[in-house]
DRENFI-379099 format. One record per atom (N, C-alpha, C): atom name; x, y, z; residue in three letters; residue number from 1. Coordinates in pm, 1 decimal. Layout:
N
  atom         x         y         z  type  seq
    CA         X         Y         Z   ALA  NUM
...
This chain:
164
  atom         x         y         z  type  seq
     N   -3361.8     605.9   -3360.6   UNK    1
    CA   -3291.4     571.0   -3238.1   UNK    1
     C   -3228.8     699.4   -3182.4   UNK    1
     N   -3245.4     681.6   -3064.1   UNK    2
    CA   -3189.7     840.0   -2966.7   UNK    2
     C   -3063.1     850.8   -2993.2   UNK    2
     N   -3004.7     912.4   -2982.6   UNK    3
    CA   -2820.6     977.2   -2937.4   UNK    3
     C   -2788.9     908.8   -2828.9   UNK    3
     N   -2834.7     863.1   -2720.2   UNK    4
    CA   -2820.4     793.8   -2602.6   UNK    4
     C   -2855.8     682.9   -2669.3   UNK    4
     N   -2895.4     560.6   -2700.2   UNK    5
    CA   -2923.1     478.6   -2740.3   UNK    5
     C   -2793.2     441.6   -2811.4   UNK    5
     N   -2746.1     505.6   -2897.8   UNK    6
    CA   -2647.8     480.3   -3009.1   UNK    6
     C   -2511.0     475.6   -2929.1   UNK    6
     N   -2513.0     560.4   -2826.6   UNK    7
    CA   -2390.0     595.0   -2800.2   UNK    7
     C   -2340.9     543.6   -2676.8   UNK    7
     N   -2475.7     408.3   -2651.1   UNK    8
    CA   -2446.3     290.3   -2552.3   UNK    8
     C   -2436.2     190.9   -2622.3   UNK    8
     N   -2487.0     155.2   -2746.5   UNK    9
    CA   -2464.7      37.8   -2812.3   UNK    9
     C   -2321.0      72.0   -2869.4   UNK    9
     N   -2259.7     140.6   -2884.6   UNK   10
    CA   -2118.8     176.4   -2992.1   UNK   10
     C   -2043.6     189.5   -2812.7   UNK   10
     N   -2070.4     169.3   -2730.4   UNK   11
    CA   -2015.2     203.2   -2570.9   UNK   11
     C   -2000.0      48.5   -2534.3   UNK   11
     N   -2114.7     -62.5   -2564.7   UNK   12
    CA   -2127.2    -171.7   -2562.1   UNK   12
     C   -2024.2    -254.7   -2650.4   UNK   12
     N   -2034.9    -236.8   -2758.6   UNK   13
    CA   -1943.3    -277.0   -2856.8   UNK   13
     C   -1801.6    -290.9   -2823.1   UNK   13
     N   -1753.8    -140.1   -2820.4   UNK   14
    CA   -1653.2    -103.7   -2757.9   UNK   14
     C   -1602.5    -219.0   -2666.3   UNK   14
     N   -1658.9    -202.3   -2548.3   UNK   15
    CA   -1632.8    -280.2   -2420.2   UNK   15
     C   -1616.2    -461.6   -2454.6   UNK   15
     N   -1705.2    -487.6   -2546.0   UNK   16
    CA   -1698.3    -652.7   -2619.2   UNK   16
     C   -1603.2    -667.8   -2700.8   UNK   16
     N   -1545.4    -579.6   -2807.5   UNK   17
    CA   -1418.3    -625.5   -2816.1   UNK   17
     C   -1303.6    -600.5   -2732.4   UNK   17
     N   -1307.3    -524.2   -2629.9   UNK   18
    CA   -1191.1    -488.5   -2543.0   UNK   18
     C   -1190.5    -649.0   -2480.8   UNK   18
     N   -1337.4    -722.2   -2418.9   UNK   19
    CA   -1273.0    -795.0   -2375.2   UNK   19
     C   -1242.7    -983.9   -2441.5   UNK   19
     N   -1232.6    -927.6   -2547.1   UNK   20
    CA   -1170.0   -1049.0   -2636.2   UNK   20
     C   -1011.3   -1016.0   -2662.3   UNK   20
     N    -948.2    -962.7   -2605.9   UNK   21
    CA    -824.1    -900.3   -2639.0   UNK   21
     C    -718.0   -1005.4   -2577.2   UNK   21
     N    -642.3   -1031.5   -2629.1   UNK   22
    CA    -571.7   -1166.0   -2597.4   UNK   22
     C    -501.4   -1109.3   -2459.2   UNK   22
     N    -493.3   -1204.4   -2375.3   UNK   23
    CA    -433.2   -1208.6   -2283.6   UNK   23
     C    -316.4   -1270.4   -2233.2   UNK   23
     N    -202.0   -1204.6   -2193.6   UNK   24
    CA     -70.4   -1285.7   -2211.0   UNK   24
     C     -66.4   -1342.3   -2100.2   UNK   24
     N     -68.8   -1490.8   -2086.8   UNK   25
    CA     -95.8   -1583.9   -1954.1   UNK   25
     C      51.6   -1555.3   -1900.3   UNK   25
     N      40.6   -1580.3   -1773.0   UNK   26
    CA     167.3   -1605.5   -1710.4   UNK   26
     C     241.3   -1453.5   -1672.8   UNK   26
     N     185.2   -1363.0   -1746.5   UNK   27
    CA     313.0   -1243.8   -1723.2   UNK   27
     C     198.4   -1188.4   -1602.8   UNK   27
     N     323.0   -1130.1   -1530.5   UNK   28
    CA     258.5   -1078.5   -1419.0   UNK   28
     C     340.2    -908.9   -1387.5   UNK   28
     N     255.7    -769.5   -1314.8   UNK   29
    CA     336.5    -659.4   -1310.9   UNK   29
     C     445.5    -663.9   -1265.7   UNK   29
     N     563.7    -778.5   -1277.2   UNK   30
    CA     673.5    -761.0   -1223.7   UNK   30
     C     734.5    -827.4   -1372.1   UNK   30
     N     685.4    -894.1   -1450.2   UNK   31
    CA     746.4    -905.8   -1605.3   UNK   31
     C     743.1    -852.6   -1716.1   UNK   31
     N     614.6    -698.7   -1656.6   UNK   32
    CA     618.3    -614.6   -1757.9   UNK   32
     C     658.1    -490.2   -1708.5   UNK   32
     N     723.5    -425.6   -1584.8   UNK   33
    CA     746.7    -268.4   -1521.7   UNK   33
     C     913.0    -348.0   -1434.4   UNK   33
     N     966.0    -246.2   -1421.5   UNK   34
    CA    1058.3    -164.5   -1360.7   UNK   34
     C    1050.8    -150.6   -1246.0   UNK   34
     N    1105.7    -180.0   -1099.9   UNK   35
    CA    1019.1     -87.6   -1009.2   UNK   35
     C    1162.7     -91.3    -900.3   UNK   35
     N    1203.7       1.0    -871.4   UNK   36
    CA    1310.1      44.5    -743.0   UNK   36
     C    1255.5      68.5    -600.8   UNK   36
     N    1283.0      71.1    -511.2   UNK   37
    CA    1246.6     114.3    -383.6   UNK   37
     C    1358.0     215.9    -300.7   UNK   37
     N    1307.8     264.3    -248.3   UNK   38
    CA    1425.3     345.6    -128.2   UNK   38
     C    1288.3     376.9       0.4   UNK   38
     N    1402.8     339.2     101.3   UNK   39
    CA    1365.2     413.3     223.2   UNK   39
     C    1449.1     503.8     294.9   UNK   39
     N    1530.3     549.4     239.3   UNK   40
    CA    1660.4     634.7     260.6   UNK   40
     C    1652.1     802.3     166.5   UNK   40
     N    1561.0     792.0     114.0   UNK   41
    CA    1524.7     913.0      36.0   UNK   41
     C    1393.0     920.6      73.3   UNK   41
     N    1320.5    1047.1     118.3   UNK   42
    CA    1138.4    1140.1     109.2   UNK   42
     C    1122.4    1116.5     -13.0   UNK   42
     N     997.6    1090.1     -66.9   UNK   43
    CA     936.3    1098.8    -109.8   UNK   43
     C     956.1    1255.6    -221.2   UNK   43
     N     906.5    1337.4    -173.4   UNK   44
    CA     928.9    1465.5    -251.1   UNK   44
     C    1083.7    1494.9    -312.9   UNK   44
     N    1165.9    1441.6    -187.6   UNK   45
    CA    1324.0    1459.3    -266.4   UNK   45
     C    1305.1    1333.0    -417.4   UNK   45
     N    1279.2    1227.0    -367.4   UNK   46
    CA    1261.1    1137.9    -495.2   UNK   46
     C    1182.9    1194.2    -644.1   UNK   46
     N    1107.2    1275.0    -600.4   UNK   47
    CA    1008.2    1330.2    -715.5   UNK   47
     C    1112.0    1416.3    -804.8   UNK   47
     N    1140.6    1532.1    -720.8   UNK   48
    CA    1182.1    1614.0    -788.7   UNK   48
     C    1368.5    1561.0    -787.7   UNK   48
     N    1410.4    1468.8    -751.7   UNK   49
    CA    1528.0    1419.2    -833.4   UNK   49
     C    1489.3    1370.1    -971.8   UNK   49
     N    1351.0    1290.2    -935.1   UNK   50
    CA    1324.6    1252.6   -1108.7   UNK   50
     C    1315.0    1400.7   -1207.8   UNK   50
     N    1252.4    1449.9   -1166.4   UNK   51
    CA    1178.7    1575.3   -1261.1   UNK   51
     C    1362.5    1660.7   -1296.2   UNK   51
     N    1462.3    1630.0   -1223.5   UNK   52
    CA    1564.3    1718.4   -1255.6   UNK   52
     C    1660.5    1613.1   -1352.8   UNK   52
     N    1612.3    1471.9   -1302.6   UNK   53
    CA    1722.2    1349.3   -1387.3   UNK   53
     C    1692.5    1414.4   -1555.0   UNK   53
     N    1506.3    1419.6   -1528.5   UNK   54
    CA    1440.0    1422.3   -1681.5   UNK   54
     C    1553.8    1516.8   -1768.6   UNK   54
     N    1496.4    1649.6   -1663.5   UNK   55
    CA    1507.6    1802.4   -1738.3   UNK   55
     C    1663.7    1797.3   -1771.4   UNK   55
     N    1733.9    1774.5   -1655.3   UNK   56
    CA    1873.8    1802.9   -1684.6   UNK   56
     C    1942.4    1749.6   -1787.2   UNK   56
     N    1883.2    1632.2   -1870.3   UNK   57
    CA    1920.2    1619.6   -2019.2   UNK   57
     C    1884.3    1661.8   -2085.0   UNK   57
     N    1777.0    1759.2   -2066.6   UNK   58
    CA    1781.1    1818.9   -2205.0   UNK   58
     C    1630.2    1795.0   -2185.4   UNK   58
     N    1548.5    1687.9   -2171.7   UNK   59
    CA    1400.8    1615.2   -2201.9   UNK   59
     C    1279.7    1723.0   -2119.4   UNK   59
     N    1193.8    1723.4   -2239.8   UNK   60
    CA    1073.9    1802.9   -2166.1   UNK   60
     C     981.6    1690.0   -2091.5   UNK   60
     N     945.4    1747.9   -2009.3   UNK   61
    CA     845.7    1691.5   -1947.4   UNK   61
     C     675.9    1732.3   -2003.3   UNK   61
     N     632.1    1658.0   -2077.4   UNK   62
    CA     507.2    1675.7   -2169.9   UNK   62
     C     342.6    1640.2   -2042.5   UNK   62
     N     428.9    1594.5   -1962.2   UNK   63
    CA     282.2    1562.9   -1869.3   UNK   63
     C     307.2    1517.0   -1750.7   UNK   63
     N     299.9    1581.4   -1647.8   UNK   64
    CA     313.1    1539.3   -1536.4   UNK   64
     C     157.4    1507.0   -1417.6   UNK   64
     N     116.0    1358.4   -1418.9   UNK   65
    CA       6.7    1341.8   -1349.3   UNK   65
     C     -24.7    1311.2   -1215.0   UNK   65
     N    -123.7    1372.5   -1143.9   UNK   66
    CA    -117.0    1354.4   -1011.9   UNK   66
     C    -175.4    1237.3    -949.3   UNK   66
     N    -130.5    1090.7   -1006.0   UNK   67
    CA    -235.2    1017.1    -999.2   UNK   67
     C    -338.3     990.9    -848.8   UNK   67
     N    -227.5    1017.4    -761.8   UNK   68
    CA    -267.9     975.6    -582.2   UNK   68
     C    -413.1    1064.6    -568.4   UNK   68
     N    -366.0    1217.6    -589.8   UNK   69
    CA    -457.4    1319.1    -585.3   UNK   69
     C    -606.8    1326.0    -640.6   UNK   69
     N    -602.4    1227.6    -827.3   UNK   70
    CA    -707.1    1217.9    -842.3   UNK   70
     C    -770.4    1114.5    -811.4   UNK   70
     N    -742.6    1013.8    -739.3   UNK   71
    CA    -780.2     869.1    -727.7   UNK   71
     C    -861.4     927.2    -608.9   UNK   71
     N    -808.9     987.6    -514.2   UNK   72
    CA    -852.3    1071.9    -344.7   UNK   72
     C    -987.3    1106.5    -393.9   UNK   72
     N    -970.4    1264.2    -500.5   UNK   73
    CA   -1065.3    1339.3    -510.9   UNK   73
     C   -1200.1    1250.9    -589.7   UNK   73
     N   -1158.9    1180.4    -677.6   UNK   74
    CA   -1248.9    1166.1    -745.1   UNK   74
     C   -1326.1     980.5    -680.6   UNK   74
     N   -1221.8     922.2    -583.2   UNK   75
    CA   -1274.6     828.7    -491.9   UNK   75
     C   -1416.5     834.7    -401.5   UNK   75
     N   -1367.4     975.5    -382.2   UNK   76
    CA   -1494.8    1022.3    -262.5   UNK   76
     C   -1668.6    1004.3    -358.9   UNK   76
     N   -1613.2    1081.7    -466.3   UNK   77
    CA   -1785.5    1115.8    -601.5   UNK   77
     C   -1820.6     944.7    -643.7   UNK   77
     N   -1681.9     845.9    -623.7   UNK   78
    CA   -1794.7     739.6    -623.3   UNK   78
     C   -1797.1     631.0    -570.6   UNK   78
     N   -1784.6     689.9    -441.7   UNK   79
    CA   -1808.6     573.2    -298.0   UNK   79
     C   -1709.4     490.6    -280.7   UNK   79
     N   -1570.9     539.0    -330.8   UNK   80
    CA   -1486.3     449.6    -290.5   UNK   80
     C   -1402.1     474.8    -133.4   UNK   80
     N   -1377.6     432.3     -38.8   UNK   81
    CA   -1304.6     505.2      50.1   UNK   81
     C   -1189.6     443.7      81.4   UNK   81
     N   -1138.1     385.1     -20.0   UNK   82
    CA    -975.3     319.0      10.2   UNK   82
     C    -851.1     375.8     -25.5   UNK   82
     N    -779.0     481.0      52.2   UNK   83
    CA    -678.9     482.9     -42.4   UNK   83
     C    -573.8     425.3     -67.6   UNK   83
     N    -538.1     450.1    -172.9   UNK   84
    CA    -465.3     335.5    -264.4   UNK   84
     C    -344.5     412.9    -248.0   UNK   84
     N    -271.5     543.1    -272.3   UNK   85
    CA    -159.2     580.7    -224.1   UNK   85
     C    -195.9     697.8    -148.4   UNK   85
     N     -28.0     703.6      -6.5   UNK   86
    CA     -35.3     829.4      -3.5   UNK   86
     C      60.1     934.3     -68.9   UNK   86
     N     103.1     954.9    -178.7   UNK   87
    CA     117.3    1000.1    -287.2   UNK   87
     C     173.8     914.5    -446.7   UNK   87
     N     146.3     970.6    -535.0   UNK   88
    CA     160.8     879.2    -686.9   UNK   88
     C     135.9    1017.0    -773.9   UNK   88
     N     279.8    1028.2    -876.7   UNK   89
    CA     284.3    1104.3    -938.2   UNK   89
     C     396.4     997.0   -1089.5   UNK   89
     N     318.8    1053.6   -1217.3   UNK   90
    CA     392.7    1010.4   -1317.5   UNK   90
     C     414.4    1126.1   -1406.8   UNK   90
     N     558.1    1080.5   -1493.9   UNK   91
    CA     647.2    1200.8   -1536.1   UNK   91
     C     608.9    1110.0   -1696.3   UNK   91
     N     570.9    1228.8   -1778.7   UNK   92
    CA     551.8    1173.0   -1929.5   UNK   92
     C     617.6    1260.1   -1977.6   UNK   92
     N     735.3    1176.2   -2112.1   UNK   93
    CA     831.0    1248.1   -2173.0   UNK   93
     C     831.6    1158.1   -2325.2   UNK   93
     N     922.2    1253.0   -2415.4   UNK   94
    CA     898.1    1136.8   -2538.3   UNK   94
     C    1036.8    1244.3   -2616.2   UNK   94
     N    1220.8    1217.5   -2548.6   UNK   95
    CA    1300.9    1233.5   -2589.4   UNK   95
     C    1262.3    1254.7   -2750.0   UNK   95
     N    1336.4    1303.8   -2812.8   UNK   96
    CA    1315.0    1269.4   -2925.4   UNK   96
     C    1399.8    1273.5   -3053.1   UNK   96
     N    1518.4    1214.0   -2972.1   UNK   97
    CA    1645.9    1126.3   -3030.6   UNK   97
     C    1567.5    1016.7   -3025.5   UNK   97
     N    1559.7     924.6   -2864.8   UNK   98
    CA    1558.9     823.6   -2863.3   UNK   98
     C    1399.3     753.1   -2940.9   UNK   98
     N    1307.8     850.9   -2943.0   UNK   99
    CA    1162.5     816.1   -2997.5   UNK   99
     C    1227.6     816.9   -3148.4   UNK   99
     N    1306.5     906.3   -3224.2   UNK  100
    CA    1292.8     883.8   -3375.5   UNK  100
     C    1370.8     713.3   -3424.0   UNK  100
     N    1461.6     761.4   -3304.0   UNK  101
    CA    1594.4     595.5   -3346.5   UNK  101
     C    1459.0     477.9   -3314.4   UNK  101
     N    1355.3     460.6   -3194.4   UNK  102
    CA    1300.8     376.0   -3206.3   UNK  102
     C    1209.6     335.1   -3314.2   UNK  102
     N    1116.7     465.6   -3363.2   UNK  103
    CA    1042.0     431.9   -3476.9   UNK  103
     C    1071.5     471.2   -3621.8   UNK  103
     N    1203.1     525.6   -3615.4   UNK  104
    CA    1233.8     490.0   -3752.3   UNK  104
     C    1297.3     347.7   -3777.8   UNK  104
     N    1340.1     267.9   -3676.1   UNK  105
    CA    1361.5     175.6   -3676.3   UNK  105
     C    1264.1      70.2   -3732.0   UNK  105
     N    1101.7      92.5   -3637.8   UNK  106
    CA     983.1      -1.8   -3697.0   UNK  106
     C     874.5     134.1   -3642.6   UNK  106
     N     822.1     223.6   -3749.2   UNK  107
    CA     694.5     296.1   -3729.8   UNK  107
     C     586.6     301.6   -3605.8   UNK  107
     N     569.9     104.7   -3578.7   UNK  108
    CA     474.0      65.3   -3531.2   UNK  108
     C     516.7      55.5   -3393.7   UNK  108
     N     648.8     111.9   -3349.9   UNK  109
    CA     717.5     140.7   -3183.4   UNK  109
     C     635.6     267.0   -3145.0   UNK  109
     N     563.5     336.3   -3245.1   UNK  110
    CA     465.4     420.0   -3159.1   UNK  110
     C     426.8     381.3   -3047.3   UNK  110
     N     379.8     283.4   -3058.8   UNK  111
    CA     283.4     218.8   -2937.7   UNK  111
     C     356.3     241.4   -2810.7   UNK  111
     N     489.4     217.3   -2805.5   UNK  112
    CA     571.6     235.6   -2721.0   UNK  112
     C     575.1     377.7   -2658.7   UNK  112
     N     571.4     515.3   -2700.1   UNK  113
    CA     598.9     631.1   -2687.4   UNK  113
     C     460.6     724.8   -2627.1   UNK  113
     N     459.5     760.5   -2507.3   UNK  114
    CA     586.4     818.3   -2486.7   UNK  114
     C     639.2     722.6   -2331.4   UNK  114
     N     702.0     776.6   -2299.4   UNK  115
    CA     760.8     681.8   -2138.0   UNK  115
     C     716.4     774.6   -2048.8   UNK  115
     N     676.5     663.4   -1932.9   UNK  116
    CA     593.5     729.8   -1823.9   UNK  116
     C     701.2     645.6   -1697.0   UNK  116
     N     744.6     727.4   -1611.6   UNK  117
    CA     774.8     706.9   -1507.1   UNK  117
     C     720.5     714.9   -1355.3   UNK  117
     N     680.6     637.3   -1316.0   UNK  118
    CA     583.0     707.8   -1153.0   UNK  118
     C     685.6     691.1   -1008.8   UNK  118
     N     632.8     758.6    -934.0   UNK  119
    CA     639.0     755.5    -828.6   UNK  119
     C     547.3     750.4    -702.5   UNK  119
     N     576.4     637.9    -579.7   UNK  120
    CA     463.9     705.8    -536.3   UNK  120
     C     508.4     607.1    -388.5   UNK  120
     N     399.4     625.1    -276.0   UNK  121
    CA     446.4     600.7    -174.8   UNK  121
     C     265.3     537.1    -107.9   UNK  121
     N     301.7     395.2     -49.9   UNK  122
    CA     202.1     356.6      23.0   UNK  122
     C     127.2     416.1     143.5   UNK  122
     N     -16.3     439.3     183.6   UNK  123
    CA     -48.9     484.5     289.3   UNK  123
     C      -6.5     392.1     418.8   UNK  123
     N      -1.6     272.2     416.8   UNK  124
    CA      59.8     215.0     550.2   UNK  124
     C     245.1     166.9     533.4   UNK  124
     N     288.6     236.2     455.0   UNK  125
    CA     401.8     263.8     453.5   UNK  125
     C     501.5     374.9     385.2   UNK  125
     N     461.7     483.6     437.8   UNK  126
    CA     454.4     646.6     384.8   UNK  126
     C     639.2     630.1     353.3   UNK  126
     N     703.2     567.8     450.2   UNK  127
    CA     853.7     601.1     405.2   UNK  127
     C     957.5     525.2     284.6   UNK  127
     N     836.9     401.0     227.7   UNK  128
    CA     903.8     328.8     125.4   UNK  128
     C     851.4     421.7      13.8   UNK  128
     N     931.7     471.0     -89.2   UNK  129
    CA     923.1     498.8    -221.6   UNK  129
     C     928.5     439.2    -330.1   UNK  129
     N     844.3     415.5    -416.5   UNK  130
    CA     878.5     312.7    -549.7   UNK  130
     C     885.5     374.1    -669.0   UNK  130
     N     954.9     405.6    -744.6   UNK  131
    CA     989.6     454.7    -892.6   UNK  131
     C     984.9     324.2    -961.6   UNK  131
     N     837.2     297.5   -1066.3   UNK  132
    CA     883.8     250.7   -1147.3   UNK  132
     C     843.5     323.3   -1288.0   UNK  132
     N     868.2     192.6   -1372.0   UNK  133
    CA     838.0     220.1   -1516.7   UNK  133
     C     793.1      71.6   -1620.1   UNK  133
     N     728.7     111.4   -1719.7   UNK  134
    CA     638.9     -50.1   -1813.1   UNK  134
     C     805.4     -19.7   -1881.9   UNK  134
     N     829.9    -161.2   -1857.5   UNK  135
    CA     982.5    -222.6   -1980.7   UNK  135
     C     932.4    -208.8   -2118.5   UNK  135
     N    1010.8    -141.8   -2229.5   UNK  136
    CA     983.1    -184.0   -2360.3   UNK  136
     C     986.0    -303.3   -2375.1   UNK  136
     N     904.9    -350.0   -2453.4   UNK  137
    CA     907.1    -520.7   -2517.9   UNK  137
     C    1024.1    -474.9   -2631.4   UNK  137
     N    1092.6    -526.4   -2643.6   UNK  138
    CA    1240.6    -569.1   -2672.1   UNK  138
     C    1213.9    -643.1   -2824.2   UNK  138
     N    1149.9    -600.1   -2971.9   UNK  139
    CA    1100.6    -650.6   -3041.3   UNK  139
     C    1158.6    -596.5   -3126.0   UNK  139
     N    1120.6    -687.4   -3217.9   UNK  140
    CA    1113.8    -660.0   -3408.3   UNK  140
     C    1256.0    -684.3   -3459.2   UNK  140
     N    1331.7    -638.9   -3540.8   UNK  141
    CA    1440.3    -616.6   -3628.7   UNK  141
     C    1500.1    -569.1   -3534.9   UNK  141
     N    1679.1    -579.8   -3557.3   UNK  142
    CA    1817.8    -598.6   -3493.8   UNK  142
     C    1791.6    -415.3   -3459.0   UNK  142
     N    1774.1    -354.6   -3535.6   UNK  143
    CA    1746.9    -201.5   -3520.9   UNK  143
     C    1667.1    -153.1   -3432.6   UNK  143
     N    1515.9    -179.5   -3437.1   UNK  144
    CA    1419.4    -138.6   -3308.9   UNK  144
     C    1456.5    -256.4   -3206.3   UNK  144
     N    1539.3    -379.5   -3208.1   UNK  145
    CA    1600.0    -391.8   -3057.9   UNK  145
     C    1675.5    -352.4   -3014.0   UNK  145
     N    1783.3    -261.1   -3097.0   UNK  146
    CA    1904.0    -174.8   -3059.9   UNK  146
     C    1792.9     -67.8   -2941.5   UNK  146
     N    1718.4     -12.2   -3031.8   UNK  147
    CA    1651.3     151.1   -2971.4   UNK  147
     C    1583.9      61.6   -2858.7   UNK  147
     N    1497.0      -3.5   -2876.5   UNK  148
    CA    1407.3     -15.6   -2786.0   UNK  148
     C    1475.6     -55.8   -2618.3   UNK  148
     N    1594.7    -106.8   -2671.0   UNK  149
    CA    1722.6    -143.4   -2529.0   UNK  149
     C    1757.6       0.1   -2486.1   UNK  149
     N    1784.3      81.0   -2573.0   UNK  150
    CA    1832.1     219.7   -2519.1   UNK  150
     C    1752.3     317.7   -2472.0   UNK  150
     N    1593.8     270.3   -2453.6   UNK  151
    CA    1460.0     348.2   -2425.2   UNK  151
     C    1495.8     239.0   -2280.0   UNK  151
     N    1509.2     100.2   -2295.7   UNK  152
    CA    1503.5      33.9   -2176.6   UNK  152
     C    1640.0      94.7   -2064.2   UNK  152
     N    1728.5     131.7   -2104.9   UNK  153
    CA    1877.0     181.7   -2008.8   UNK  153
     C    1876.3     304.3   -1985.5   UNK  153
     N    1819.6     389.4   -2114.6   UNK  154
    CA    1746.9     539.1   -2062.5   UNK  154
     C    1673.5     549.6   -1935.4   UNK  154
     N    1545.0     454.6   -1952.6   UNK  155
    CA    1485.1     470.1   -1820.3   UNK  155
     C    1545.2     416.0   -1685.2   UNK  155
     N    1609.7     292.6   -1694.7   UNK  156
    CA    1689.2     246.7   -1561.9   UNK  156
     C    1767.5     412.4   -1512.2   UNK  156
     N    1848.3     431.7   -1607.7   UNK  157
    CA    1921.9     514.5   -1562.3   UNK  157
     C    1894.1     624.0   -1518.5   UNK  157
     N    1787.0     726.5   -1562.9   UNK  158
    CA    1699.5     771.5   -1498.5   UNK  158
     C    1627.6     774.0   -1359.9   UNK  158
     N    1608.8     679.4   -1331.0   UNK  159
    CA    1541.3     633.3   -1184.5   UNK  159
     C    1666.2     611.6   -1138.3   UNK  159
     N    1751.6     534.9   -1158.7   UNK  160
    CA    1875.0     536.7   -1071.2   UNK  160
     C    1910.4     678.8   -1044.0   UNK  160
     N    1954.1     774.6   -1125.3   UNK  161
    CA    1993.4     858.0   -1083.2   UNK  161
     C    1887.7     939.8    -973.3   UNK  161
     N    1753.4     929.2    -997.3   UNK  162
    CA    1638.9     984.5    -886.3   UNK  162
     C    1694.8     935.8    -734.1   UNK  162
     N    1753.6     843.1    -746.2   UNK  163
    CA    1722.4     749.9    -641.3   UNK  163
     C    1903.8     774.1    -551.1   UNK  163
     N    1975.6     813.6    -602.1   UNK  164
    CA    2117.2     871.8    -527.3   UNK  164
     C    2094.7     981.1    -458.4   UNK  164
């Protein structure tokens, strides 16, 4: 069997258990994210208030993605012509006070880490801004719900402060 052959059936596979993956009925992106608005703040001031909320504690910024930019560029290579924002940028960070208190709490809060914050602004409504963020699920032992609340008030507070 070819290298191509193999590496569509293990591509196939892949894709068949992805879609047996339980699905949580009822929750919808407003019971699992975060999301603020302003129309009283640009866009760019909103960005880089986040990027200074991050830094100015102390937190590196491990990845900052351009999502608007590649959705544009890489829309065109395959026939899509809708855009979806006119700008979207996410800030990836992974404190690491608050990452050890969460998974030394329960190991398996990896899953959780690191936190991604976006921003970004609609093409038929360039002056609303939305900062959000995915809520920790709020789980396990009295300990990883302590952390996982303080990953959840970390980030509120964060975007709040973007957003003054």
């Amino acid at each position: 069997m070819s290298r191509v052959a193999i590496s569509i059936l293990i591509t196939a596979g892949f894709l068949a258990v992805l879609s047996f993956a339980p699905a949580q009925s009822g929750e919808s992106v407003e019971d699992l994210t975060v999301r603020y608005t302003t129309t009283e703040i640009p866009y760019e001031d909103v960005v880089l208030n986040l990027e200074l909320a991050i830094t100015g504690r102390g937190f590196v910024i491990d990845n900052r993605s351009y999502i608007g930019k590649m959705l544009r560029r890489t829309g065109k290579d395959l026939g899509f012509d809708i855009e979806v924002f006119a700008n979207a940028q996410q800030f990836q960070f992974c404190p690491a006070t608050y990452s050890r208190n969460m998974m030394e709490a329960s190991p398996h809060n990896i899953a959780f880490c690191p936190y991604i914050i976006s921003a970004y602004n609609l093409p038929d409504d360039p002056k609303t801004v939305y900062v959000s963020f995915r809520r920790p699920n709020i789980v396990g032992s009295r300990e990883s719900q302590e952390a996982l609340k303080a990953v959840d008030d970390l980030l509120k507070s964060l975007v709040e402060e973007s957003l003054r």
